[in-house]
N, C-alpha and C positions, 0 to 999 in steps of 0.2 A: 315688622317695619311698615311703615306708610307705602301709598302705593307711589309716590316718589322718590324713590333714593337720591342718596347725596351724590353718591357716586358710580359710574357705571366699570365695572369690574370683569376684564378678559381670562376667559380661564382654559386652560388650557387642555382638551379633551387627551386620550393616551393615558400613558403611564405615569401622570405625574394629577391627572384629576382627582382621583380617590384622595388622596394626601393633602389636595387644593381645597376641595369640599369639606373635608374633615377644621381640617384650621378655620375656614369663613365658617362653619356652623359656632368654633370655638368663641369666635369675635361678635356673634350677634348677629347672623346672616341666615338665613335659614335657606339650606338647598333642599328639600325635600322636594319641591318641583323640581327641579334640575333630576333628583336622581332617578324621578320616577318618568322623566322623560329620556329615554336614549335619544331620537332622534333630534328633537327638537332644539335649535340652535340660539335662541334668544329668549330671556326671563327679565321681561321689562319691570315687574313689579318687585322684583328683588335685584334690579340692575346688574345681573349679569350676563354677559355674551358668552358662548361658547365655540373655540376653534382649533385649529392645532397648531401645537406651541411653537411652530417658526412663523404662525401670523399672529398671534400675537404682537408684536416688534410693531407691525404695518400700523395696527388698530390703535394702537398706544400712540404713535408717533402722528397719527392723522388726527388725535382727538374723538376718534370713536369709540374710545374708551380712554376713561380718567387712569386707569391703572390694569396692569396684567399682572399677569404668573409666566414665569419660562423658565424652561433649564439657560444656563450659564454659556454652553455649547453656544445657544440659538444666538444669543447677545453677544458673544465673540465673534460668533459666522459673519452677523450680520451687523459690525460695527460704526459703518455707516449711520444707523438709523439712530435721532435725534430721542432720546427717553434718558431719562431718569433715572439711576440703579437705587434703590429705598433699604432692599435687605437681603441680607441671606435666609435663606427657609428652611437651609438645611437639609429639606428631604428632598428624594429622587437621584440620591449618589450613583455619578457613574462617571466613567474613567477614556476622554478621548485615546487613542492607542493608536502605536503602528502596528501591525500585522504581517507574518507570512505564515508561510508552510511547514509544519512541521518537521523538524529532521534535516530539512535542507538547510546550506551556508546562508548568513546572514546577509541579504542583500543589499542591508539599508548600509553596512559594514562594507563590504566590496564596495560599491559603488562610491564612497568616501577614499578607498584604498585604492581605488585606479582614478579616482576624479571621473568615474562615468556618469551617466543619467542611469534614475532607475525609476520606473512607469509604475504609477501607486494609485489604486485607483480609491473613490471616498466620495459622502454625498455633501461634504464640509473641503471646499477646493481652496475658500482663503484661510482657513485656517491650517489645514496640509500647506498650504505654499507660504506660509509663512514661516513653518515651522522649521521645511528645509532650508530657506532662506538663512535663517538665524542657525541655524547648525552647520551649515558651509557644503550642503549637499545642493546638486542638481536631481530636478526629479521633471517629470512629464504626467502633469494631474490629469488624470480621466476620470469626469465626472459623470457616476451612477444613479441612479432615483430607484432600482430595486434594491433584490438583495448582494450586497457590495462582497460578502463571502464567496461567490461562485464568481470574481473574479481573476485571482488569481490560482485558482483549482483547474480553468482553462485554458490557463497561460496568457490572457490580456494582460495581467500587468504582474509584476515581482513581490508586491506589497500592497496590503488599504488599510487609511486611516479612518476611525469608525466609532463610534461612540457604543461602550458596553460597561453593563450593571455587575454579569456576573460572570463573565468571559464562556455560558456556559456554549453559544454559539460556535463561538472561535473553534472551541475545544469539540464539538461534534462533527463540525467542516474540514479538522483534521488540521488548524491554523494555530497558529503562538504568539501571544505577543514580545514585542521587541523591545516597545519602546514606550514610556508614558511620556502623553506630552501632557494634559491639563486634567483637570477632576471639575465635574459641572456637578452643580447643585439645584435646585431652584429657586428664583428670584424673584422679587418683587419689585417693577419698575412703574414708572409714573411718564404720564405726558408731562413736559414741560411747561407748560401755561397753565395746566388743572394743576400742578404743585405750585406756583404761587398762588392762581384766581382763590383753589378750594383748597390751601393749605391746611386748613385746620381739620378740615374729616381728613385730611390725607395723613400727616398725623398724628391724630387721633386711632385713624386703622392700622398703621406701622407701630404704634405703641401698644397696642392689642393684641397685635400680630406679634409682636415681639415676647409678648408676657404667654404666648402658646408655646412659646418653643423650649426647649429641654434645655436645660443649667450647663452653660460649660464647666467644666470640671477645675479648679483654679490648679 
């Protein structure tokens, strides 16, 4: 590629970059500097940023990037922000859930059977409160930024809503899920202005991107 790119491209470091790299190498992008740098956070010559997939949304939406990668989760949490949804990606499956404790009565269940509150904690509060919201529960969201499993093992809260790949967490912290609320994939969105101004690489790269991903099955 030239040392201008058409377009600058947010990607999303974590568990969803391997998969993000893989597909832009597919479409004509070349990551080998990205992979050969861990640390390093900007590749102006192949116009890509790198950060983690909840700022994504910010970069996208300010114009500091023409286009990102994020799981689905990120873009629900944070539906506020003004972006463009372009595609499913498909990769990076995983399963927002309620959560308790193993063996013990179902809390999210009681607490519908008496009309109580029950205290759930999760590092996704609008998308927890929404959810009781729309199922006719009251709930009291306590919002965590560690690990949200060693919440209710201490007794902080009854329940957490938590985004998991392969429940194998759950299932070592001695927790069950209850309840599925959503299933996040990875996405490809756009700024607003860069999908009209730079429609055509935009696209151009969604049609690329689309011809990488695997046949649905009719």
């Amino acid at each position: 590629m030239s040392s201008s790119p058409t377009l600058t491209i947010a990607v999303p470091r974590g568990a969803l970059m391997r998969d993000t790299l893989d597909l832009l190498d597919g479409v004509g992008i070349d990551t080998s500097e990205v992979r050969a740098n861990d640390r390093k956070l900007l590749f102006g010559d192949v116009g890509i940023v790198t950060m983690r997939p909840s700022d994504v949304p910010t970069y996208v939406e300010a114009g500091a990037a023409d286009v990102g990668i994020t799981g689905k989760d990120v873009l629900t949490e944070q539906d506020e922000r003004e972006v463009v949804e372009l595609l499913d990606l498909g990769y990076g499956p995983c399963r927002m859930i309620l959560a308790t404790v193993a063996g013990e009565p179902d809390p999210a269940a009681e607490a519908l059977r008496r009309l109580g509150v029950m205290r759930v904690a999760t590092k996704y509060y609008r998308i927890a409160a929404r959810y009781f919201e729309a199922t006719g529960r009251q709930a009291e969201i306590v919002e965590v930024k560690g690990s949200v499993e060693l919440a209710p093992l201490t007794g902080l809260v009854e329940a957490i809503v938590d985004l998991t790949a392969t429940g194998t967490t759950l299932r070592e912290n001695g927790l069950v899920i209850r309840e599925e609320i959503m299933v996040s994939t990875a996405r490809l969105i756009a700024n607003p202005v860069a999908h009209k101004l730079k429609s055509a690489a935009i696209d151009t790269l969604v049609a690329r991107m689309r011809g990488q991903l695997p046949a649905v099955p009719a």
